[in-house]
VEXZAKOL-191780 format. One record per atom (N, C-alpha, C): x, y, z; residue in three letters. Coordinates in steps of 0.02 Angstrom, whole numbers, plus 50000, padded with zeros to 5 digits. Layout:
<rs>
XYZALA ...
</rs>
This chain:
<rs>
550065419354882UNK 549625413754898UNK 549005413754853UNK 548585420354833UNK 548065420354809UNK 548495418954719UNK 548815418254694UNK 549065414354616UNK 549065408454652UNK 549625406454692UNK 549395399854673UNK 548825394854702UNK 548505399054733UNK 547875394854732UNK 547355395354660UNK 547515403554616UNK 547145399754564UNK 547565394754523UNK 548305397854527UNK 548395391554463UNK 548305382154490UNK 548275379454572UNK 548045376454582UNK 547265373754574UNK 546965378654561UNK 545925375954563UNK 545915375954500UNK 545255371254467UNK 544915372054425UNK 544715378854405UNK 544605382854343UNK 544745376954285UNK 545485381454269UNK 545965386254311UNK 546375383954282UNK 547225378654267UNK 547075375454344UNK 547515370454337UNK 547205364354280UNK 546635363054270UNK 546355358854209UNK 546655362154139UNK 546645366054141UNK 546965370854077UNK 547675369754058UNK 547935372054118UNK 548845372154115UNK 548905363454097UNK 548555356754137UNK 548825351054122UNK 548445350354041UNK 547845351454015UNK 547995352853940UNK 548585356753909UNK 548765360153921UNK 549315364053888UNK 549825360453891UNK 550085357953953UNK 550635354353948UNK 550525346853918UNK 549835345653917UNK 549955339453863UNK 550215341153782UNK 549735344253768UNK 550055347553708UNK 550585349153685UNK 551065352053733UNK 551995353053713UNK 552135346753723UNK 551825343753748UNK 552235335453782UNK 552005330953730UNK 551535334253669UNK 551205328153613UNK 551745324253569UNK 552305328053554UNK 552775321753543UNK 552955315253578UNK 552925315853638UNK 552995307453686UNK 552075307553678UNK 551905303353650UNK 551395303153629UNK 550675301253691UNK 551105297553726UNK 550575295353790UNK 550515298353831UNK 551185300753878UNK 551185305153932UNK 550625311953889UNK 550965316653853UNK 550475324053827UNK 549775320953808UNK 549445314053781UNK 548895311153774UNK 548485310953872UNK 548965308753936UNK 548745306753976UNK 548505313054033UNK 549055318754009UNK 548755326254039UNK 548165329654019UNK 548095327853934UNK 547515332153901UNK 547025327953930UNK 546985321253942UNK 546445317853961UNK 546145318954040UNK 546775319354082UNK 546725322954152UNK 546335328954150UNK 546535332754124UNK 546475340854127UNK 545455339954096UNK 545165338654036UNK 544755339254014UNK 544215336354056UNK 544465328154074UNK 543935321454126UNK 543845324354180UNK 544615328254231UNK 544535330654282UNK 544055335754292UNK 544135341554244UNK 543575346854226UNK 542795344454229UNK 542695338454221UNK 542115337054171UNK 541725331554242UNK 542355329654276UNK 542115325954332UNK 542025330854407UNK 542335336154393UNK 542235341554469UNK 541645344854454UNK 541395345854388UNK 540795350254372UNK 540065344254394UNK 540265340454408UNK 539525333954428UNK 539335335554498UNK 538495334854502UNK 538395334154588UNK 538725329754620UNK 538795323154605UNK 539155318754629UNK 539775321554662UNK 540375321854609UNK 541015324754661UNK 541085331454695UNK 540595338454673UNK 540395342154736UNK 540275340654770UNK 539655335154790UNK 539405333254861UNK 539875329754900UNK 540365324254840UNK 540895322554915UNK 541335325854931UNK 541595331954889UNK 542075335354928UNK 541965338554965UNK 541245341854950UNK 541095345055021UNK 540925342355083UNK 540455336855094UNK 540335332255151UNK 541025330455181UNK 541575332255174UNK 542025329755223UNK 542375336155266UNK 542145339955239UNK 542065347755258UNK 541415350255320UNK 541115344455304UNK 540465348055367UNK 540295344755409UNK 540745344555479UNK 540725338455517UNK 540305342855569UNK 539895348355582UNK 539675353155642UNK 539005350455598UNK 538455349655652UNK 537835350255662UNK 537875357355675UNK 536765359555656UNK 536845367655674UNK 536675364655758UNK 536805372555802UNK 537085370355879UNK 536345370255911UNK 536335366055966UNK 535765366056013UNK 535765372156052UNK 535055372556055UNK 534925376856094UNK 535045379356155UNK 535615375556199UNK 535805373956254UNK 536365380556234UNK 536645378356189UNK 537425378456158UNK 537405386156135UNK 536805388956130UNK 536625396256111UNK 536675400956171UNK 536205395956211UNK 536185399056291UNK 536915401056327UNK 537095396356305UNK 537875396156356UNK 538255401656333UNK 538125405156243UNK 538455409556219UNK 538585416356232UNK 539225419156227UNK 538905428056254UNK 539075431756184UNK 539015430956147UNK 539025434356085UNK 539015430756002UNK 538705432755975UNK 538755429855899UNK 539305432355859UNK 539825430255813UNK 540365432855761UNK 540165429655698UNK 539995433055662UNK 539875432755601UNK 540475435055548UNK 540815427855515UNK 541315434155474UNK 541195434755394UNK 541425437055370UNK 541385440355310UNK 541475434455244UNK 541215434955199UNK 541295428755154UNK 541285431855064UNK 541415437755063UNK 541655443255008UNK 541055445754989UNK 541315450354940UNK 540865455954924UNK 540755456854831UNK 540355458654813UNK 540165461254765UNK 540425470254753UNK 540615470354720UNK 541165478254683UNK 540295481454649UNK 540285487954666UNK 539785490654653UNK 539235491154636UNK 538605486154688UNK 538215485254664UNK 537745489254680UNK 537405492154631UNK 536815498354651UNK 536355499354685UNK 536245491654680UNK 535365492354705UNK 535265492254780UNK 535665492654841UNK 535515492054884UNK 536085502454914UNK 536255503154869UNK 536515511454888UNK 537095511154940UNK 537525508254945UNK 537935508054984UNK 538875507154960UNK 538755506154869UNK 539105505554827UNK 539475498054839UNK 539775495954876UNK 539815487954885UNK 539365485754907UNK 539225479354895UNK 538655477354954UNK 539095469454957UNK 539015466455001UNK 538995458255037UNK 538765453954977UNK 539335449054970UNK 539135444054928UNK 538805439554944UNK 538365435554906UNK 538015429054914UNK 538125424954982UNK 538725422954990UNK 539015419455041UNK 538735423455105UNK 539025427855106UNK 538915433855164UNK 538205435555161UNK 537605435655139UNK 537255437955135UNK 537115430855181UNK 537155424655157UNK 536845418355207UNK 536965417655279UNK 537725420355284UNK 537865421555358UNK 537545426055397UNK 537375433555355UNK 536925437655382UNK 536315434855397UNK 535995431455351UNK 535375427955351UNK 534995425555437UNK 535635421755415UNK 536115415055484UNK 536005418155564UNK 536505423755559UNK 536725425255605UNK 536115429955637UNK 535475434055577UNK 535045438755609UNK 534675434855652UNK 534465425355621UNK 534045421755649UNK 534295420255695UNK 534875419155722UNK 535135417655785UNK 534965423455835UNK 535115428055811UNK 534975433955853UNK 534415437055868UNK 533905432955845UNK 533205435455856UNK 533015427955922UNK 533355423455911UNK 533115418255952UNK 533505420056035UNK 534125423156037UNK 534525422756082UNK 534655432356122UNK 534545435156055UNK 534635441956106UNK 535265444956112UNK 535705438456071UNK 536505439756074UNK 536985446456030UNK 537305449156061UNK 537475453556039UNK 538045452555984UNK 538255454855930UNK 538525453255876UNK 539225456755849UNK 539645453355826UNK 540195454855803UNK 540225453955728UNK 540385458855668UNK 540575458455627UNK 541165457055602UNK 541475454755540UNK 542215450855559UNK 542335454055461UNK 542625456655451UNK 543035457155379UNK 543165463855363UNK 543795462755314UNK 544235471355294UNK 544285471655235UNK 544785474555218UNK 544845476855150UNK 545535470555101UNK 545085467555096UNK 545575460355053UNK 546245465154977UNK 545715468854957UNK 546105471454894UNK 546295478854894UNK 546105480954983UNK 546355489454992UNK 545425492854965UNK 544865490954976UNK 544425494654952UNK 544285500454998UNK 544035504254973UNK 543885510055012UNK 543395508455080UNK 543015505755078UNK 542545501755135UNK 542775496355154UNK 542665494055195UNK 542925487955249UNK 542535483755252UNK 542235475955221UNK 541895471155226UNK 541435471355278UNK 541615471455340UNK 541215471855419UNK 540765477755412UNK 541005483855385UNK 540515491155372UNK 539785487655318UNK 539885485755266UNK 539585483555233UNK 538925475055262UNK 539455473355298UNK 538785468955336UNK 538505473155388UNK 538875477655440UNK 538405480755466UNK 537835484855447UNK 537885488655378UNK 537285492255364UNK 536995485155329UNK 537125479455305UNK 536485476155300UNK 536155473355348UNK 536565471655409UNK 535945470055471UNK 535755475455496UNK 536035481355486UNK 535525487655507UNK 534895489355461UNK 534935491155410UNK 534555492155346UNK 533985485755325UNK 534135481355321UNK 533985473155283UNK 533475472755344UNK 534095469455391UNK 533695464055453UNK 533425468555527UNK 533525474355526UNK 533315477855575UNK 533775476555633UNK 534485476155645UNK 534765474155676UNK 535345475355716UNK 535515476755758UNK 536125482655783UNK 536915477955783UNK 537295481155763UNK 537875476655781UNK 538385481155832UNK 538495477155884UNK 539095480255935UNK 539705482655913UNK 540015473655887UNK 540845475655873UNK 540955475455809UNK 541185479855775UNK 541495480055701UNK 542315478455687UNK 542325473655661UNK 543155472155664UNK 543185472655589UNK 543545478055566UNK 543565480155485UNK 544415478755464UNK 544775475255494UNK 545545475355478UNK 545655469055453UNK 545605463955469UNK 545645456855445UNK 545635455655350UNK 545985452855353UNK 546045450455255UNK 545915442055256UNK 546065436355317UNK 545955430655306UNK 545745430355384UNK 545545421155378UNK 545145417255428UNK 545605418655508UNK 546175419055481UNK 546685419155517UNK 546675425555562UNK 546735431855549UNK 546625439855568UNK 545985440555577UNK 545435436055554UNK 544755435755582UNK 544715435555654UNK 545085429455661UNK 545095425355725UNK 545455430255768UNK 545945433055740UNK 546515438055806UNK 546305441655827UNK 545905445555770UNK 545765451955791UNK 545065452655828UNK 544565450555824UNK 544165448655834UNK 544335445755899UNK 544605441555926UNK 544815441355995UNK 544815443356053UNK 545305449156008UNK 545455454756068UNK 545085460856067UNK 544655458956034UNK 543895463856043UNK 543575462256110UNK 543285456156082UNK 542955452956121UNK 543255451656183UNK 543835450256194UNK 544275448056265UNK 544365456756306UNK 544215462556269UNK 544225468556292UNK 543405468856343UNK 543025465556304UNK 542215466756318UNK 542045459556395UNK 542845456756422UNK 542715451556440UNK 542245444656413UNK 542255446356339UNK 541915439056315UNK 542375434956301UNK 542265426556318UNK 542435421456296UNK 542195414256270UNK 541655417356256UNK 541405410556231UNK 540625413456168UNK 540815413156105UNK 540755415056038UNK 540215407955995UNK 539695411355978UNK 539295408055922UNK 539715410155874UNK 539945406355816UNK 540245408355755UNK 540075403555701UNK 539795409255661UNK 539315407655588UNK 539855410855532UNK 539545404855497UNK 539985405355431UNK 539685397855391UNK 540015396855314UNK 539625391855305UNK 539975387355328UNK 539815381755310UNK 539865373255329UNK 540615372155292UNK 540595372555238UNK 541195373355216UNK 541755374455237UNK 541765381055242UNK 542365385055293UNK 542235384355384UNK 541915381955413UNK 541925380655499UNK 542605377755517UNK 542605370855491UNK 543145368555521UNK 543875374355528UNK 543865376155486UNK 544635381555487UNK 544495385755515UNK 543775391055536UNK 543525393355579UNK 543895394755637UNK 543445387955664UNK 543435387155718UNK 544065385155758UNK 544675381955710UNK 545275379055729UNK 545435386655743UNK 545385391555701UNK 545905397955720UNK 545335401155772UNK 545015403655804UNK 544515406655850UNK 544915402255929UNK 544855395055922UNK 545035392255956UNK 545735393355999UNK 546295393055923UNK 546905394155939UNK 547055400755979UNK 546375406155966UNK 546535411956011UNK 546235413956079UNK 546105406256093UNK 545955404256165UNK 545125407756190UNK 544585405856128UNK 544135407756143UNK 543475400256141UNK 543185401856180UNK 542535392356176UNK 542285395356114UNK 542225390356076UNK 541905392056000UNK 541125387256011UNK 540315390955993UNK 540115384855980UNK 539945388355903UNK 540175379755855UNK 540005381955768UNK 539375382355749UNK 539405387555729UNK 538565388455688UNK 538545390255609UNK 538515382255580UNK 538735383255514UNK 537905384955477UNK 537965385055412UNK 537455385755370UNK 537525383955294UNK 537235384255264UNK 537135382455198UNK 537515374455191UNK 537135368655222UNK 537515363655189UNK 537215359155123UNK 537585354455128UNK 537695353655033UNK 537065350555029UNK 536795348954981UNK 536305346254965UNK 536465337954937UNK 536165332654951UNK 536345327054920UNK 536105325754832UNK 536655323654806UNK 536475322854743UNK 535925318954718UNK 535655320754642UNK 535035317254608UNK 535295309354633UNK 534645306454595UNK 534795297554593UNK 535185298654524UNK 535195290954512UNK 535405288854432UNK 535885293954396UNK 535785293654325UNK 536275296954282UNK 536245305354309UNK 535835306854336UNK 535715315154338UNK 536185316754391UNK 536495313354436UNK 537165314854478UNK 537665316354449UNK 537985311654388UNK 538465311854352UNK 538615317454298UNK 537765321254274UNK 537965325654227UNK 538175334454232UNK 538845334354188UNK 539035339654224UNK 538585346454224UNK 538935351854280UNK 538445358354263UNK 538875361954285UNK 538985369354263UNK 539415373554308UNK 539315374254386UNK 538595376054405UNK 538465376654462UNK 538755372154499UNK 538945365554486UNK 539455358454518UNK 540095360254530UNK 540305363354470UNK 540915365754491UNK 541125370354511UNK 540685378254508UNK 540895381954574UNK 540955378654624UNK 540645374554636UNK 540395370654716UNK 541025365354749UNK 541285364254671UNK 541805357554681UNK 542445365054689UNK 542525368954655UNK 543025373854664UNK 543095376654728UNK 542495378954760UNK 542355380754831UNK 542655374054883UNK 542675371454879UNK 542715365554912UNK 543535366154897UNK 543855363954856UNK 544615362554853UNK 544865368054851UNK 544645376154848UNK 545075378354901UNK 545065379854967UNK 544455374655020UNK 544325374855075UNK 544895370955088UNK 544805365855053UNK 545325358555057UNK 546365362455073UNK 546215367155004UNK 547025368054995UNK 547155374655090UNK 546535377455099UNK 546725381855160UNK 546885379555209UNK 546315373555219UNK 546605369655273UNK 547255364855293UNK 547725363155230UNK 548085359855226UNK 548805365655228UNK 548665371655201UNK 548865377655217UNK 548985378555296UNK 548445379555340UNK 548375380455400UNK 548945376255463UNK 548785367955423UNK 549265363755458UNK 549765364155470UNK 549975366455406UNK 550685368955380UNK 551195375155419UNK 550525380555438UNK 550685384555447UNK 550705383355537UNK 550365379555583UNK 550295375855653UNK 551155371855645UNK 551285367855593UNK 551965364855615UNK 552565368555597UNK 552485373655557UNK 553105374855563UNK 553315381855619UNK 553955378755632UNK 553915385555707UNK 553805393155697UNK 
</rs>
């Protein structure tokens, strides 16, 4: 699954349909109409413009009322990858960018509510540390912050949700604040749900609306991580469906 989601995303499915224009340059239009796909498409996912709409259809959760906190008996925070040996914080992995916002996220929730906290991620590539270990010493260390449940086995949204469950369904909890960004909630929350738990979403980092005028349209990388992030939110969730209909 993880190939072909890259050879599906930018930039290297933009690549492969250059390439195949190119063997295809003898029929002169079709190999002319891929190289033009592959380069425009590139050149149009890297703009604020088409980041911002692919992501806005991705972030249908407001952050939750305060009501909606109250009602909660625990926060789950899950994991959103890691950085491979980074020094400066001594722990030899530390929490990537993403994860660091959920931590962010999730300490401020937990300073408003008192709620006790679940960590959520494992070892995606077999690392010697477990994603969840690594956010716990940053809300211990960082944010001053204790975490209850450590769920270090999970590799996707999916084993997030399971395992994590039956943690919580051990501790008699059923009804879960769950932070993560805006992006990824909806799939979230569909799998948390499916394992028969009240979800309320507590997303974060949402998109920003694009410049006025020409400055929307011009491209930048930072657009297209953003547009890349986004379509493979798009391809998981359509993944997910997939994986709900068939028996």
């Amino acid at each position: 699954m993880t190939l072909l989601k890259i050879l599906l995303l930018p930039p290297t499915f933009n690549v492969l349909l250059v390439l195949l224009g190119l063997l295809l340059s003898p029929r002169r239009f079709l190999g002319a109409l891929l190289i033009m796909l592959g380069l425009f498409g590139l050149l149009l996912l890297a703009t604020p413009m088409a980041s911002h709409t692919l992501r806005q259809g991705l972030e249908p959760y407001p952050i939750p009322a305060r009501t909606q906190l109250e009602s909660s008996e625990a926060i789950v925070i899950l994991g959103g990858g890691r950085d491979y040996t980074a020094p400066e914080f001594g722990w030899g992995d530390a929490p990537a960018n993403p994860t660091w916002r959920r931590l962010a996220y999730g300490a401020h929730l937990h300073r408003q509510t008192e709620l006790p906290i679940l960590v959520s991620g494992g070892r995606v590539h077999g690392e010697e540390v477990a994603e969840a270990s690594l956010m716990a010493a940053a809300l211990r260390d960082v944010f001053d912050i204790p975490v209850r449940w450590l769920e270090g086995e999970s590799r996707s949204t999916a084993e997030n949700a399971r395992i994590s469950a039956e943690m919580l369904r051990a501790d008699g909890i059923g009804r879960v604040a769950l932070v993560s960004q805006t992006w990824h909630m909806p799939r979230a929350v569909a799998e948390f749900e499916a394992q028969g738990l009240a979800v309320v979403p507590a997303p974060t980092e949402f998109t920003s609306p694009p410049p006025e005028g020409l400055a929307a349209w011009l491209p930048r990388a930072y657009h297209l991580n953003q547009s890349t992030r986004a379509l493979n939110e798009w391809l998981g969730r359509a993944g997910q469906s997939l994986r709900h209909l068939l028996p």
